[in-house]
Backbone as CSV, one residue per row, in Angstrom:
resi,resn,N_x,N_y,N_z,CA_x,CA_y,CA_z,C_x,C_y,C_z
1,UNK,-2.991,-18.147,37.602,-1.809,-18.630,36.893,-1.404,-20.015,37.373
2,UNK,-1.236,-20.377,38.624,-1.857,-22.246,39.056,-1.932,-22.806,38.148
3,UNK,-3.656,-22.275,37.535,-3.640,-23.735,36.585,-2.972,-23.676,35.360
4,UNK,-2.627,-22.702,34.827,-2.022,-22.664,33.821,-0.402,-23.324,33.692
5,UNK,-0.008,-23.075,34.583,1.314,-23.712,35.192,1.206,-25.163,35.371
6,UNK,-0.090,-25.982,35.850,-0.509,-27.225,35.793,-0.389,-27.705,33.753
7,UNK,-0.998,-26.624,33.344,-1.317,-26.640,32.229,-0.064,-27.309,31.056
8,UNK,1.226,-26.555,31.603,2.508,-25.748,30.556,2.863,-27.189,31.162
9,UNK,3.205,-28.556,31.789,3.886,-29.397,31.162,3.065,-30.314,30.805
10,UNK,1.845,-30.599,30.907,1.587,-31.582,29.583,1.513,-31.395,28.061
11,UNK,1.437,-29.498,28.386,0.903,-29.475,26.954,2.409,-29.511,26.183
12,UNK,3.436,-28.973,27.227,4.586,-29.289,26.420,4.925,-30.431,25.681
13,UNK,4.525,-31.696,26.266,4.755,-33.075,25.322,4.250,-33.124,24.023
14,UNK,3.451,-32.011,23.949,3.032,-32.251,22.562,3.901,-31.461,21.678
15,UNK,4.759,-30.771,21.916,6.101,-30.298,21.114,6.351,-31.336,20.613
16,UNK,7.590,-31.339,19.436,8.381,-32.436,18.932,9.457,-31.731,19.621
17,UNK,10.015,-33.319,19.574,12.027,-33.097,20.100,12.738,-32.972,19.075
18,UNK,13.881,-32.610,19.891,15.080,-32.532,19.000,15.526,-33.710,18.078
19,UNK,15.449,-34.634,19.123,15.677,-36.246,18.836,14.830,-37.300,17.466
20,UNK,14.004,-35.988,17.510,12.995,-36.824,16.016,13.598,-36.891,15.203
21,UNK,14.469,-35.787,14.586,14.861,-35.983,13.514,15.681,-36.815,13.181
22,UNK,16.593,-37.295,14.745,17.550,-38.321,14.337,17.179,-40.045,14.655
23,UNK,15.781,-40.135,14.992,14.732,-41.482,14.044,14.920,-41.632,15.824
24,UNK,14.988,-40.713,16.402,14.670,-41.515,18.156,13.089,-41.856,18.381
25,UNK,12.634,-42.410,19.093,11.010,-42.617,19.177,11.122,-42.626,21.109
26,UNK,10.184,-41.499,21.574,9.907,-41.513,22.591,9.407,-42.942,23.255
27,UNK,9.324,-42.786,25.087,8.203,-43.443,24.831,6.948,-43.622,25.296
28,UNK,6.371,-42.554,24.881,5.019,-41.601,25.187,5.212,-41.076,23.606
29,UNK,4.219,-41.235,22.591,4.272,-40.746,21.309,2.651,-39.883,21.265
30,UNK,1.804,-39.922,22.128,0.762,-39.279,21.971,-0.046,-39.786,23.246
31,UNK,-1.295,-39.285,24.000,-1.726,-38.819,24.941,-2.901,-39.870,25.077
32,UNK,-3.583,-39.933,25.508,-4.972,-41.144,25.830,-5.827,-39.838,26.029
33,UNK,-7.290,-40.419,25.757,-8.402,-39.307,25.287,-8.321,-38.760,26.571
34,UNK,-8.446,-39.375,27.572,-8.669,-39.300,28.983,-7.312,-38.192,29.324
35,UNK,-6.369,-37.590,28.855,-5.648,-37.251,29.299,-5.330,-35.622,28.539
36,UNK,-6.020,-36.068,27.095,-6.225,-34.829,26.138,-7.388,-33.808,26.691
37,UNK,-8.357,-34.724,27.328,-9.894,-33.849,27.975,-9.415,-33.134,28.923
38,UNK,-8.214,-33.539,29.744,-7.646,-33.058,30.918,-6.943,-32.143,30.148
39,UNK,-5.867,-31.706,29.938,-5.634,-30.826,28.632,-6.250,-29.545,28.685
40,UNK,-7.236,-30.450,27.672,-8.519,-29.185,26.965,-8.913,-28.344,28.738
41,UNK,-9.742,-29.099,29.567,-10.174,-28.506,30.275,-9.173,-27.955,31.094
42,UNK,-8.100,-27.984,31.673,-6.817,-26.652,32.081,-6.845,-25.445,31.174
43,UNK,-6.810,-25.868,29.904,-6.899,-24.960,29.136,-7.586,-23.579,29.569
44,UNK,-9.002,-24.376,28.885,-9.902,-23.656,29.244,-10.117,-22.939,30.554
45,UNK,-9.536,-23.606,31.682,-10.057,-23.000,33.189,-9.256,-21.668,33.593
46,UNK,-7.773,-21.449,32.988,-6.850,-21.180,32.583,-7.312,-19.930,31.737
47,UNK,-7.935,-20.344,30.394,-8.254,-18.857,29.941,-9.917,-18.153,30.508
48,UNK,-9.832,-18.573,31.279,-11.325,-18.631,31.981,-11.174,-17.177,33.096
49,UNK,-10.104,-18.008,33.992,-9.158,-17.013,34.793,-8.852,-15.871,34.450
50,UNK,-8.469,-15.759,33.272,-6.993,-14.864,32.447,-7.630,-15.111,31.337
51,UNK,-8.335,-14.322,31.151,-8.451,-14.011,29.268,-7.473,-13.132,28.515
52,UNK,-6.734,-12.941,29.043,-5.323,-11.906,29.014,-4.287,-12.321,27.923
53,UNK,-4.461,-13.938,28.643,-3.880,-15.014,28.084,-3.878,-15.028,26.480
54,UNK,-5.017,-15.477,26.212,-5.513,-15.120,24.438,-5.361,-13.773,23.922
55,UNK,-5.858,-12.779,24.816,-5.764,-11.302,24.160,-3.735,-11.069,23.852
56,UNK,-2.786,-11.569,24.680,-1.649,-11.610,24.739,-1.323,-12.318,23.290
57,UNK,-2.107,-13.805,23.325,-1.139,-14.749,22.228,-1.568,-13.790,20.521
58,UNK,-2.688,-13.783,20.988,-3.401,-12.428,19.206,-2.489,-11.720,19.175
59,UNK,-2.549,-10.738,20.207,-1.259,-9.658,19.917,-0.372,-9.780,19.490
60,UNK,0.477,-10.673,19.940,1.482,-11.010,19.725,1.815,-12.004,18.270
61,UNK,0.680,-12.708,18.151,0.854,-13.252,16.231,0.381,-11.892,15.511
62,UNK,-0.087,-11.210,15.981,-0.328,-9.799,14.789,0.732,-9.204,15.000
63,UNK,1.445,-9.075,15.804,2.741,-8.565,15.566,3.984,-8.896,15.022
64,UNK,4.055,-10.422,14.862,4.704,-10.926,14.174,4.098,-10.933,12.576
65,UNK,2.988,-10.972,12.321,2.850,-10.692,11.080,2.724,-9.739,10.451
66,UNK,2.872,-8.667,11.214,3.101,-7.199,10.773,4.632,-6.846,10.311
67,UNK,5.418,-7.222,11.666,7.182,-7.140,10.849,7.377,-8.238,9.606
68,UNK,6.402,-9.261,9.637,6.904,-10.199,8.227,6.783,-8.959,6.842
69,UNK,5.066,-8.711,7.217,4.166,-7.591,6.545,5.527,-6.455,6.437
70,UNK,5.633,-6.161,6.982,6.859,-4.614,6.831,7.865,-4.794,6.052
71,UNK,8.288,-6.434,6.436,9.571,-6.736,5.628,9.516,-7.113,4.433
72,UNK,8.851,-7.718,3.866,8.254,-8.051,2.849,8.258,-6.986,1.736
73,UNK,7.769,-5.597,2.428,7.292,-4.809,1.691,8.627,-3.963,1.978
74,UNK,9.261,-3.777,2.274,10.602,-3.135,2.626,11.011,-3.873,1.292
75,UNK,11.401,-5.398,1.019,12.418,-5.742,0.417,11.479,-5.550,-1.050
76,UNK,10.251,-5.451,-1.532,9.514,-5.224,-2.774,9.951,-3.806,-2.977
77,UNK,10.740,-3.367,-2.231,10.401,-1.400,-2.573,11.773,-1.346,-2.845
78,UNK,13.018,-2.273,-2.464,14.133,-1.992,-2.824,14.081,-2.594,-3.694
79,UNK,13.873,-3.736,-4.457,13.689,-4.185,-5.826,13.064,-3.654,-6.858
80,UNK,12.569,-2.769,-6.530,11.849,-2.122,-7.812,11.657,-0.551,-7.354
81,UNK,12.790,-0.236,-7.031,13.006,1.560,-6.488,13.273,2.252,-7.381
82,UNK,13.906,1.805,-8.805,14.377,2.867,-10.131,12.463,2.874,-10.608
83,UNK,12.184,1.867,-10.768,10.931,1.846,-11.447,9.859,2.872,-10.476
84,UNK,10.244,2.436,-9.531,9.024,3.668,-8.927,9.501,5.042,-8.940
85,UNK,10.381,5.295,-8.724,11.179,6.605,-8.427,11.570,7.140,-9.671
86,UNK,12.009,6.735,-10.665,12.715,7.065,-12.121,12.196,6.701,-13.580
87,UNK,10.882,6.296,-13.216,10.381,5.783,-14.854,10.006,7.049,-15.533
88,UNK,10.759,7.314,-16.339,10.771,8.646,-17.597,9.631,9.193,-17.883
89,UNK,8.732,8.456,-17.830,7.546,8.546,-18.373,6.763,9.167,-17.175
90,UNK,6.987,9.016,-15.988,6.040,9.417,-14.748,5.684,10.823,-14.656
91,UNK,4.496,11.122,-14.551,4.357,13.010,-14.191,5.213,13.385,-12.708
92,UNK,5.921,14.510,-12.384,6.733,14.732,-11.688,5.610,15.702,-11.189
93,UNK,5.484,16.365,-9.767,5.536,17.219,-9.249,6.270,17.534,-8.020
94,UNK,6.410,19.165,-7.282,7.155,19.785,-6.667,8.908,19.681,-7.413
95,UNK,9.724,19.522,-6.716,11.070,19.959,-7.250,11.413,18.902,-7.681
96,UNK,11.763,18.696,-8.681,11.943,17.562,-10.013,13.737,17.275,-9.557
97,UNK,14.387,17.904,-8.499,15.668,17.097,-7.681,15.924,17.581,-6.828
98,UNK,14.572,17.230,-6.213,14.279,17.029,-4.345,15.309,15.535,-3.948
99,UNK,15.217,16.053,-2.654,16.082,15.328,-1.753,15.467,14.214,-1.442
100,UNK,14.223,14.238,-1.334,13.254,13.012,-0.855,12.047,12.937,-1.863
101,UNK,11.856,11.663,-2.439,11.116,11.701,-3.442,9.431,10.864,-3.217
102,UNK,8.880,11.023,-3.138,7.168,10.975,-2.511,6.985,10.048,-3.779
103,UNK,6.255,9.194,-3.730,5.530,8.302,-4.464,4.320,7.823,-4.308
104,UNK,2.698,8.353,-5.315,1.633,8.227,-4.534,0.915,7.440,-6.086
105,UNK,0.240,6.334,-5.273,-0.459,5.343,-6.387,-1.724,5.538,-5.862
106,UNK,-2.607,6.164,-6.773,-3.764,7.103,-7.004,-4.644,6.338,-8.333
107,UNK,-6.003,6.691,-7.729,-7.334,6.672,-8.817,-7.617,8.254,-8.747
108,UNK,-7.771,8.566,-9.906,-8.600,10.317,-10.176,-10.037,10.026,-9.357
109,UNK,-11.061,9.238,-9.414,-11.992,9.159,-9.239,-12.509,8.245,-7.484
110,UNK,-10.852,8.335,-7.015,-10.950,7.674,-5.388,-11.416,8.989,-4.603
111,UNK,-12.656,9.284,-3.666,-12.684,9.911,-2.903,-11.753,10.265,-1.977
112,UNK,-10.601,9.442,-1.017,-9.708,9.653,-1.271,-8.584,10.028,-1.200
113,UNK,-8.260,9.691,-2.089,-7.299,10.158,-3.164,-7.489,11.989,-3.456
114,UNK,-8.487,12.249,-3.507,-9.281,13.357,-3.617,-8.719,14.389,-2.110
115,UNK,-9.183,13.650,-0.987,-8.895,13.822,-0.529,-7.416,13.984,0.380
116,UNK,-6.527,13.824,-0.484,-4.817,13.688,-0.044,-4.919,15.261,-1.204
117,UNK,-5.431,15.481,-2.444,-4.954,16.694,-3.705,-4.873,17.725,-2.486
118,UNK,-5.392,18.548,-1.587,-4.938,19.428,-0.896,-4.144,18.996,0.187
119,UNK,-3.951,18.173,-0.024,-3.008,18.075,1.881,-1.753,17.981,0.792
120,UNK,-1.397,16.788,-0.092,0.086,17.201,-1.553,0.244,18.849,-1.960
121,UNK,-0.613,19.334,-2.123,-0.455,20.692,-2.287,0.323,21.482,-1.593
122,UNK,-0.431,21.175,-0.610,0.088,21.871,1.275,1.724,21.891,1.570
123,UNK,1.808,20.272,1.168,2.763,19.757,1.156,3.993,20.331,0.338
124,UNK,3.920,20.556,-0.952,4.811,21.144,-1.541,5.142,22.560,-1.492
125,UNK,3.875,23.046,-1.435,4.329,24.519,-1.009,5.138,24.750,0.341
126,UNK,5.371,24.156,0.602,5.928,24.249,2.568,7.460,23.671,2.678
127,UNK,7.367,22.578,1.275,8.876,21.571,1.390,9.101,21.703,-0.118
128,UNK,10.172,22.169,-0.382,10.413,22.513,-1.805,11.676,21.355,-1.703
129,UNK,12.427,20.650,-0.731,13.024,19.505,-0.897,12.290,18.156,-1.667
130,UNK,10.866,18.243,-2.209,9.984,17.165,-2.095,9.855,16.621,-3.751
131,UNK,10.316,15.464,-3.770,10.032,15.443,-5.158,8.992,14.131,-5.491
132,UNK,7.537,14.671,-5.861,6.717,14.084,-5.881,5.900,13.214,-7.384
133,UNK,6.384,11.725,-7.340,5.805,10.907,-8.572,4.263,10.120,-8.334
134,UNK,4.219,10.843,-9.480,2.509,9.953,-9.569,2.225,8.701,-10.326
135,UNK,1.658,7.598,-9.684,1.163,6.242,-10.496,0.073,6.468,-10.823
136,UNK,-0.334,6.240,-11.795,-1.815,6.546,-11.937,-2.589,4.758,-11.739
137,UNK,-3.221,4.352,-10.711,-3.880,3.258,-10.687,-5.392,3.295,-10.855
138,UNK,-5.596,3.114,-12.127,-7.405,3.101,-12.475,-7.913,1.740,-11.686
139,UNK,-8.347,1.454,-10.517,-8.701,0.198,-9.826,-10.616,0.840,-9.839
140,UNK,-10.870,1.598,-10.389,-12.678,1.580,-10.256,-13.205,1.898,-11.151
141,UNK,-13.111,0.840,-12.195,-13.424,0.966,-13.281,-13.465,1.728,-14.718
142,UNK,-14.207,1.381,-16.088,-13.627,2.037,-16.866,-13.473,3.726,-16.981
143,UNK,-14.150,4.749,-16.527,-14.231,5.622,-16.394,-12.863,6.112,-15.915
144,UNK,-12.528,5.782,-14.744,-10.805,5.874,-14.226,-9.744,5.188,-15.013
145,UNK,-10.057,4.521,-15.257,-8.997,4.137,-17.053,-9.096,5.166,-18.198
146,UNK,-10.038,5.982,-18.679,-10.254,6.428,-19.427,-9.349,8.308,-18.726
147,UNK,-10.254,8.805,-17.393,-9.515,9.396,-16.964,-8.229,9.377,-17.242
148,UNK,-7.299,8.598,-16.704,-5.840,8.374,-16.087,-5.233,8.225,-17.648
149,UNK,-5.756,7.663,-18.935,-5.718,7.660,-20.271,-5.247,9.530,-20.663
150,UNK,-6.534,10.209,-19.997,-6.669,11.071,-20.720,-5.309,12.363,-20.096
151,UNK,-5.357,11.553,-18.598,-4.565,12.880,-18.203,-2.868,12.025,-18.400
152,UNK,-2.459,11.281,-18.968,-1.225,10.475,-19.414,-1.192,11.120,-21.210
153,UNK,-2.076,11.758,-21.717,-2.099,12.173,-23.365,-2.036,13.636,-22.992
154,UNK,-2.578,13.760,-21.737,-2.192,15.203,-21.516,-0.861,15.880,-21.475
155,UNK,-0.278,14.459,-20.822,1.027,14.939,-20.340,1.961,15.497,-21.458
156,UNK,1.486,14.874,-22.466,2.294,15.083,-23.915,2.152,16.911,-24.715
157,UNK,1.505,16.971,-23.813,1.196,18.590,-24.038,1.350,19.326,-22.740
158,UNK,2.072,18.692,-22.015,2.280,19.368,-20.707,1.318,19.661,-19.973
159,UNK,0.157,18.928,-19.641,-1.023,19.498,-19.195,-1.347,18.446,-18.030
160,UNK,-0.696,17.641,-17.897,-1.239,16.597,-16.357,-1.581,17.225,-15.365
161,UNK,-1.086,17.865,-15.198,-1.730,18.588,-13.858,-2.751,19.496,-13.974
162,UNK,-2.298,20.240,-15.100,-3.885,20.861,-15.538,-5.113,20.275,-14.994
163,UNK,-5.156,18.955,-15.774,-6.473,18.283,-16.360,-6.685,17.342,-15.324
164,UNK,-5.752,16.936,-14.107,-5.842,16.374,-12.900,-6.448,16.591,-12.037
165,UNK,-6.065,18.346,-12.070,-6.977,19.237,-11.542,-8.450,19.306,-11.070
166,UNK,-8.492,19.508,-12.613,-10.028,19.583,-13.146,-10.614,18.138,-12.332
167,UNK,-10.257,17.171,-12.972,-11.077,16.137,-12.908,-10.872,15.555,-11.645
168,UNK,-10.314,15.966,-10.471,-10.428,15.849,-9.005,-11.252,16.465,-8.479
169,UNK,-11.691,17.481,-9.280,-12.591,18.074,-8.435,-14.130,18.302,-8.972
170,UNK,-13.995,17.742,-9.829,-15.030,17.646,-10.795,-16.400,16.497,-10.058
171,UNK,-17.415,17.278,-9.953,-18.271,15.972,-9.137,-19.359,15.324,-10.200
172,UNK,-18.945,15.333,-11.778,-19.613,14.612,-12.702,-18.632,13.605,-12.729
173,UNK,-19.713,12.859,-14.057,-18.835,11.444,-14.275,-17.711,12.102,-15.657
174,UNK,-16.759,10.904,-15.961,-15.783,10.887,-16.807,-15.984,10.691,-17.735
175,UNK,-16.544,11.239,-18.855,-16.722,10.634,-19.940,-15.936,11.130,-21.386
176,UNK,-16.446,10.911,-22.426,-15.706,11.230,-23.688,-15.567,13.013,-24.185
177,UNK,-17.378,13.184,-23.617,-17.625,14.595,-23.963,-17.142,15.373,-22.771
178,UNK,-17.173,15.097,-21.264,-16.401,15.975,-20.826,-15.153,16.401,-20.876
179,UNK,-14.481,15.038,-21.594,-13.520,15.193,-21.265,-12.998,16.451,-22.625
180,UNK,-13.633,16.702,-23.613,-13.644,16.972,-24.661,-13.863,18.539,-23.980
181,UNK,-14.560,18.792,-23.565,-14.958,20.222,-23.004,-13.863,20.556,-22.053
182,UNK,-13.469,19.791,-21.086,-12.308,20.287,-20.265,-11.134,20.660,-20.899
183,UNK,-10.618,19.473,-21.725,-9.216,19.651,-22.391,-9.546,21.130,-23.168
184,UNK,-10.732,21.149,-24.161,-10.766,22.793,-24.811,-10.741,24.090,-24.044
185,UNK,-10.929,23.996,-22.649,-11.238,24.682,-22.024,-9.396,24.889,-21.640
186,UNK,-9.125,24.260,-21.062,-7.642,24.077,-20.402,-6.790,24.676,-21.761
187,UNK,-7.044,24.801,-23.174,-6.396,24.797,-24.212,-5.294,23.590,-24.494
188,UNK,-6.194,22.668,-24.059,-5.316,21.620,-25.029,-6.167,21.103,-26.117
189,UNK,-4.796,20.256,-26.992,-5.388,20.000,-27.935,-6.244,18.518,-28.631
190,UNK,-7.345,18.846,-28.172,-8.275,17.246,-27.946,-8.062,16.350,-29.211
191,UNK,-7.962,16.640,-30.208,-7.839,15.830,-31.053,-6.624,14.984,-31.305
192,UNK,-5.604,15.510,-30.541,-4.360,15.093,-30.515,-4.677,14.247,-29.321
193,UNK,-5.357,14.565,-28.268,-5.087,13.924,-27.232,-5.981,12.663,-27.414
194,UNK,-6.951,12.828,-27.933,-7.678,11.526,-28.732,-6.804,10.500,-29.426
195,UNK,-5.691,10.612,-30.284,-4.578,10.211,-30.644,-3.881,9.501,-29.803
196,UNK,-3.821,10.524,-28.858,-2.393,9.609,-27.952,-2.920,8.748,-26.424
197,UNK,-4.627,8.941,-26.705,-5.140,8.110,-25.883,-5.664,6.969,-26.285
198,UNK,-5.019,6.520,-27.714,-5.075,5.231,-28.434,-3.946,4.491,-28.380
199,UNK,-2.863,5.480,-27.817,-1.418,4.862,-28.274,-1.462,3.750,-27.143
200,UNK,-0.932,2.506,-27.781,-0.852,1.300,-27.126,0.327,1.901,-25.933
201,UNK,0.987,2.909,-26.031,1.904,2.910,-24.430,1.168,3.462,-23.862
202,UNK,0.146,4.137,-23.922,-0.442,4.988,-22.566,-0.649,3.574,-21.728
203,UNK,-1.288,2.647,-22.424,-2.003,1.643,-22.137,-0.848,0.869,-21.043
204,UNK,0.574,0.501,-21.958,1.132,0.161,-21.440,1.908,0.775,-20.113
205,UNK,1.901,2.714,-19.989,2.099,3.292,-18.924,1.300,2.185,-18.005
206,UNK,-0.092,1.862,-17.726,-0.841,2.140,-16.964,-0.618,0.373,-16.188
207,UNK,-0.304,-0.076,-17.289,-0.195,-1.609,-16.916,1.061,-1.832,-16.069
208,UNK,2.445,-0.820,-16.548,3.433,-1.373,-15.648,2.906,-0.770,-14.044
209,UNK,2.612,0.534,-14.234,1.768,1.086,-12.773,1.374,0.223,-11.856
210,UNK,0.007,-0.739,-12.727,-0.864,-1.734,-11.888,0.018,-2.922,-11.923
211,UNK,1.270,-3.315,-12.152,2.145,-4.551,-11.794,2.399,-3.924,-10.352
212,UNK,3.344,-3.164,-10.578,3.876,-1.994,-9.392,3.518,-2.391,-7.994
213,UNK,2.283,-1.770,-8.348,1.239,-1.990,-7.248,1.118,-3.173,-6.875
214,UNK,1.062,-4.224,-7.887,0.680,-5.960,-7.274,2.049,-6.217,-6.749
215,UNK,2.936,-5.833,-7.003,4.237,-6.636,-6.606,4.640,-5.822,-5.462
216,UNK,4.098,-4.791,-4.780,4.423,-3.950,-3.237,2.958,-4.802,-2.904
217,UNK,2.070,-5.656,-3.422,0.949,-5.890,-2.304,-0.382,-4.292,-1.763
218,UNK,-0.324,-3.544,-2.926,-1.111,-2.713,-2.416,-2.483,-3.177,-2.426
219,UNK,-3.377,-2.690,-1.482,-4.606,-3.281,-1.688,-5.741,-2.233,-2.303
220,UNK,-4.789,-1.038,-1.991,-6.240,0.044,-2.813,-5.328,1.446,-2.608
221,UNK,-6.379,2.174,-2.990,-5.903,3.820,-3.297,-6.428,4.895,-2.307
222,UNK,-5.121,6.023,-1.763,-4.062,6.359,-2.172,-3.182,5.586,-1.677
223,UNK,-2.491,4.876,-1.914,-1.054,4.195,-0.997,0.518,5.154,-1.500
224,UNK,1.163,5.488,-0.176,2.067,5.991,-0.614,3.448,5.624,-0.189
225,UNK,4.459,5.481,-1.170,6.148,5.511,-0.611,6.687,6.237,-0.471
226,UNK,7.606,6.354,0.936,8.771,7.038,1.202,9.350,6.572,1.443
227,UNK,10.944,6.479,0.962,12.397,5.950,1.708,11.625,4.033,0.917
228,UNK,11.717,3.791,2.238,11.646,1.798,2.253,10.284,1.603,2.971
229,UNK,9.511,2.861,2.956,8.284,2.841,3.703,6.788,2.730,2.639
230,UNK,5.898,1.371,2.807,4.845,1.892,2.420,3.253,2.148,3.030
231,UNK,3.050,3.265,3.177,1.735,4.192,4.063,0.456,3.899,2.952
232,UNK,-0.336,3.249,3.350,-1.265,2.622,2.820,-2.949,3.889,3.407
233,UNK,-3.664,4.528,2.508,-4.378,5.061,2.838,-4.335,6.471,2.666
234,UNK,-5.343,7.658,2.920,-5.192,8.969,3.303,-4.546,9.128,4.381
235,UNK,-3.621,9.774,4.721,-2.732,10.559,5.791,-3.445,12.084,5.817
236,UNK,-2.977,12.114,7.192,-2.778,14.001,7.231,-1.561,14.120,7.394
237,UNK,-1.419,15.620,6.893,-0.492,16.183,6.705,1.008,16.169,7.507
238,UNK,0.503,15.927,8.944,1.553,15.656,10.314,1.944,14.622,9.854
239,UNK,1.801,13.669,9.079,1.901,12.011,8.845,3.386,12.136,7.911
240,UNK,2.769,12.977,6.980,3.937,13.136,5.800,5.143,13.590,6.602
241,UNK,5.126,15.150,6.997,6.107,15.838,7.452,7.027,14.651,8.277
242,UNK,6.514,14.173,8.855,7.479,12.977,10.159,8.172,11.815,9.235
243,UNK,6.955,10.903,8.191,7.791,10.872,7.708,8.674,10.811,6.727
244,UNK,8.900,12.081,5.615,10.116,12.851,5.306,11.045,13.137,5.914
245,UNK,10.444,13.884,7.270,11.877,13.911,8.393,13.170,12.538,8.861
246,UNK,12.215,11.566,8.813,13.165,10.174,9.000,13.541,10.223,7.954
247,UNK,12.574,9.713,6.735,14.042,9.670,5.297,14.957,10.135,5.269
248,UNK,14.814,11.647,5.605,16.030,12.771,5.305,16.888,12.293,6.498
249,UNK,16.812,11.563,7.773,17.286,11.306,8.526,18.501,10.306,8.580
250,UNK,17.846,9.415,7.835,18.661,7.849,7.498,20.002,8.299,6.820
């Protein structure tokens, strides 16, 4: 730590003063090469010693850009909290006026995503306070557009979850004819749902969804909200419970 302490007042001159702004001019305005090499090499001898040094300054800018990161996304979630939480149109599951309301932006066809359908399950059966909205985000191509199409025409027959079902667990691809065989199977009614998977709002459901998502900064699927919180990824189950417990806490 010596040299580093040798180090901390030259390199301080290279701060600006207070005094700049009010047109003062030092008079030392910059360093001679001969004095910058001296510099550099403290530097270096310095983190040579103590690599601690650097592992400290990283840390510490990732941590500052994590609370920017938090806040950021804190203040995107209070600006647009009716829209995530209350758009009419959203499929609801567990208790439709739960105390704490779960918000999960999902691809049908994200492994996953796939992987959260039983741990949400788990979830509701255990917390009947839980009131859980689904985004549907098709981010992998057309097949998951067509999906998220089909189970949004479902909904119109009460069948989203039905056909959510199905096609979560389904290890074929998405196509026109399965989807044609599932819905008959489920007893819905495909030809209708062919209909309302033309209607320019499904379309538009899906588009305000994927704003949603751009304007919280999500980068992929499942990402989920609670409270002013957004949990980016698959969780287990311990993840949720804790935190619901803070929401309900605040």
């Amino acid at each position: 730590m010596k040299i580093l302490a040798r180090a901390l007042p030259l390199a301080l001159l290279l701060l600006p003063l207070p005094g700049f702004a009010q047109g003062y001019t030092p008079a030392v305005t910059q360093f001679t090469a001969a004095q910058r090499d001296e510099i550099v090499a403290i530097v270096r001898a310095a983190l040579k010693s103590d690599p601690s040094i650097l592992r400290d300054a990283v840390t510490s800018l990732q941590a500052d850009e994590g609370l920017r990161h938090e806040a950021a996304s804190r203040a995107a979630i209070a600006a647009t909290r009716e829209k995530l939480a209350h758009a009419s149109e959203d499929p609801v599951a567990g208790n439709p006026a739960g105390d704490v309301t779960l918000i999960e932006f999902y691809d049908v066809r994200c492994p996953y995503c796939r992987r959260m359908l039983p741990v949400m399950d788990q979830l509701l059966r255990e917390d009947h306070g839980v009131r859980l909205v689904l985004k549907d985000l098709p981010v992998l191509g057309p097949p998951s557009v067509l999906g998220a199409k089909a189970m949004l025409a479902a909904q119109r027959q009460g069948g989203y979850f039905k056909l959510q079902d199905v096609l979560m667990r389904a290890t074929g691809p998405i196509t026109e004819d399965t989807l044609a065989t599932q819905a008959q199977m489920l007893g819905l009614d495909w030809p209708r749902m062919q209909r309302d998977m033309a209607d320019p709002a499904i379309q538009q459901h899906i588009d305000a969804d994927l704003a949603l998502a751009h304007t919280l900064n999500i980068q992929g699927t499942p990402a989920l909200v609670i409270g002013d919180h957004l949990i980016p990824g698959a969780v287990e189950i311990a993840e949720l419970r804790q935190a619901i417990a803070e929401t309900r806490a605040q």
